[in-house]
N, C-alpha and C positions, 0 to 999 in steps of 0.2 A: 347530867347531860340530857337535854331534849329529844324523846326517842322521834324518828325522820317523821313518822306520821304525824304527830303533833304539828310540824313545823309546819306541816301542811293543813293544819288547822281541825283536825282533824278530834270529837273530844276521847278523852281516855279510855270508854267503853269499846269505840271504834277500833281502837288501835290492836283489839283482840282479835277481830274479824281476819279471817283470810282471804278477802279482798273488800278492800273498800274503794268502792266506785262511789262516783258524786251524788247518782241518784238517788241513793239507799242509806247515806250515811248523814248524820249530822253535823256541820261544821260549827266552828268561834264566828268564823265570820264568814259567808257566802250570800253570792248575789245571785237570781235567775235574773236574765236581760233579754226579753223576749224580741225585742229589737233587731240583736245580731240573726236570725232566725230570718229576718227577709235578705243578708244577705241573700243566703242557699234557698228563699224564695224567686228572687231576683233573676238566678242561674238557671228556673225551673227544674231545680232540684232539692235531694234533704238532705241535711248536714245536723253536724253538731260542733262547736266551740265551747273550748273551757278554756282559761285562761289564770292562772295565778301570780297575782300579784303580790310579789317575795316580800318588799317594802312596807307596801298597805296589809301583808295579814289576811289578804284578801282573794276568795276565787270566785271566780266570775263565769257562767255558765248560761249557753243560747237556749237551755230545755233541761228539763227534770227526766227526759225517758234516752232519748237514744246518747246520751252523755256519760251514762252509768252502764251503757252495751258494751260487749270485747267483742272483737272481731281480729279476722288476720291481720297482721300488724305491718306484711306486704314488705315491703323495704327498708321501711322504719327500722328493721330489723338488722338493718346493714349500723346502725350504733352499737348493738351488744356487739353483734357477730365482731367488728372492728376489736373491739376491747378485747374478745378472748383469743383472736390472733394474736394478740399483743403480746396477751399475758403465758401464753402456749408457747409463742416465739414462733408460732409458722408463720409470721412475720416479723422481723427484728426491725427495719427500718418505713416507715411508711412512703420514702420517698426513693427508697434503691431498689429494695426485693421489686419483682420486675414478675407479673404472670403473664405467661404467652399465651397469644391469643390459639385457640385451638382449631380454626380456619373455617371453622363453622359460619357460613353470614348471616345472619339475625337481621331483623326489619330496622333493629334502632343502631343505627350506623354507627354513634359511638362503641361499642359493642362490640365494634369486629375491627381490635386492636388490641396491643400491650397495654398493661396498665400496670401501676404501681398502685398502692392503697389510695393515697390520698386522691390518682386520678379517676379510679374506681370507684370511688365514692359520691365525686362530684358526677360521673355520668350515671350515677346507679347500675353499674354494671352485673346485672342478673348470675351472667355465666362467673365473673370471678369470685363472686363472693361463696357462689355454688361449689368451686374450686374449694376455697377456704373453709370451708364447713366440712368437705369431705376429709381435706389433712386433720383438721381438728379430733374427729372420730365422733361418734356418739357418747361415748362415755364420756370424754370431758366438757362436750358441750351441756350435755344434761349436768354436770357438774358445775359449770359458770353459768347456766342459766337457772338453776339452784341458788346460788352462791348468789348473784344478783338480785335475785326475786321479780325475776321477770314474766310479767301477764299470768297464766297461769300455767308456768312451767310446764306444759308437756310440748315437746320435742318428737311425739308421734307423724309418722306419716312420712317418715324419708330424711335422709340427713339431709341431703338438697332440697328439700322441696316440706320442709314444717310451716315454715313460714311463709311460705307461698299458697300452700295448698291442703296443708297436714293440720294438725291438732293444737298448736298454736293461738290463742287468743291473747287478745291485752283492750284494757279499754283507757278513755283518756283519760283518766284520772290516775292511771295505773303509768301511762305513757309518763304525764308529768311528773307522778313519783321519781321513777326513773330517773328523770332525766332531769331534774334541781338535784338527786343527788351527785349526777354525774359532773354539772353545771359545778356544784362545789368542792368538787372529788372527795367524796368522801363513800363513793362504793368502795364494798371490800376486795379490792385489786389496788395492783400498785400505780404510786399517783403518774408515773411516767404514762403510764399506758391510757391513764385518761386524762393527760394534759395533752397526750399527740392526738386522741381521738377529737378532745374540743378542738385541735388547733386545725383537725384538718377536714371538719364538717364544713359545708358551704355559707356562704354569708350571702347577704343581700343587703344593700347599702340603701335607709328610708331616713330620708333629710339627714338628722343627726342622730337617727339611730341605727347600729346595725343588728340584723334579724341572724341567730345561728338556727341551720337548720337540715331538716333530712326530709323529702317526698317518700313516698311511697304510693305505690298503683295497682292494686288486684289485677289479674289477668295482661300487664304489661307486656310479658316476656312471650304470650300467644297471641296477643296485636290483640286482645277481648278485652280492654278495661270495666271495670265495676267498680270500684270501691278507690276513691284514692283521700291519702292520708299527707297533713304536713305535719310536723311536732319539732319542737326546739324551746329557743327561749331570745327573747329581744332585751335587747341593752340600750338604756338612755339616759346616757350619763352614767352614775351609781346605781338607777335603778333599771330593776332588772324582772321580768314578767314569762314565765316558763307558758308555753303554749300544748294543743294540744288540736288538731282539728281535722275530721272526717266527713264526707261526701261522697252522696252516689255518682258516679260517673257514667252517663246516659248514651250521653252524645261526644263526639272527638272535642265541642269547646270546652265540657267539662274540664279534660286536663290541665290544660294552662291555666285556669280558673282558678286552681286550689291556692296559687300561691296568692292570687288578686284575691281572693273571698279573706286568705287568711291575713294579708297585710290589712286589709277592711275592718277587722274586726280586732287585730292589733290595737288599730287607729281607734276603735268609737272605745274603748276600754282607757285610751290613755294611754298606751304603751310604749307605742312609738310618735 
């Protein structure tokens, strides 16, 4: 059997490492494409895009330095967290369990309402997911965030608030790990709990391709953004191209940006 780093192109010395980020490691097959980089030019800001493509064997990469950096992983983080609800059962259904809004009103309007997972998900809802990390406990999340091998597993800095604010990192390469295994279910969890997670991340419909995916925004949840992240994986046809993409977020057009910078760089890769 192909151990997952491989798959990801990764050679067999590699796979010893306890993280292997794109900028430090050597692949079978990788491309720099200094191109994608005027994107996040474009937006008068700095980003990074990695891209792998499943099919071609192939990963694709805007820069050699801030591509192979961890940083807070901000929402993105709303895909594990999802899974180890799952797999815990503080949540059994994604579309019944029902969190009540706690009457608090927040700036992002979605926010200050009920939600079920899957509606939770698609608005990024800060507070419920804060919710669910809290029933989780620390112990068993440091447990499935183990069990996962996610960024660099530490869970310091508050059950609420690791991922937002705490000790928490992951970088893209690490994102994309993650998340082709999860693409093929073949994380160590059961396949239910990551066939509801794929079914119930958001899509975005690009001609004939659809983009699966999850945002993420540093300082969202205090109206400060800094940092926003998209990651997923796009489907065209049979093939299928797991993403991975980070930017500073300066100015308020930054935000909307991230999804237009990352369908851009979808596009000049071939993906969609």
């Amino acid at each position: 059997m192909i151990h997952r780093r491989h798959a990801l192109g990764l050679i067999a010395a590699a796979s010893l490492a306890p993280v292997a980020s794109f900028a430090n490691v050597s692949y079978q097959r990788s491309e720099f494409r200094d191109g994608l980089g005027k994107r996040f030019a474009d937006l008068g800001t700095a980003g990074t895009f990695v891209g792998y493509k499943v099919d071609d064997y192939l990963i694709i990469a805007s820069d050699k330095v801030r591509s192979g950096e961890d940083r807070l992983p901000a929402s993105t983080f709303k895909v594990p967290n999802s899974l180890i609800a799952l797999e815990t059962e503080v949540v059994a259904d994604p579309d019944k369990d029902v969190f009540k809004w706690d009457g608090t009103r927040r700036s992002i309007e979605p926010w200050n309402r009920d939600h079920t997972l899957r509606s939770a998900i698609a608005a990024s809802a800060v507070p419920v997911y804060q919710e669910i990390a809290r029933r989780i406990g620390a112990e068993r999340m440091q447990k499935y965030v183990d069990l996962l091998e996610y960024g660099n597993r530490n869970i310091g800095g508050g059950i609420d608030q690791f991922w937002l604010t705490g000790d928490l990192r992951i970088d893209p390469m690490q994102q994309i790990d993650f998340l082709d295994r999860l693409r093929r279910g073949v994380l160590p969890v059961g396949k239910r709990s990551q066939e509801l997670v794929r079914d119930i991340l958001p899509t975005i419909k690009a001609g004939d391709s659809v983009i699966r995916y999850k945002t993420g925004l540093l300082g969202a949840e205090r109206g400060r953004p800094s940092l926003g992240w998209v990651v997923g994986w796009a489907e065209k046809g049979s093939r299928h191209t797991v993403f991975a993409m980070n930017m500073d977020c300066t100015t308020p057009e930054h935000v909307p940006a991230r999804l237009t910078a990352t369908q851009q760089c979808l596009a000049d890769i071939g993906a969609i």
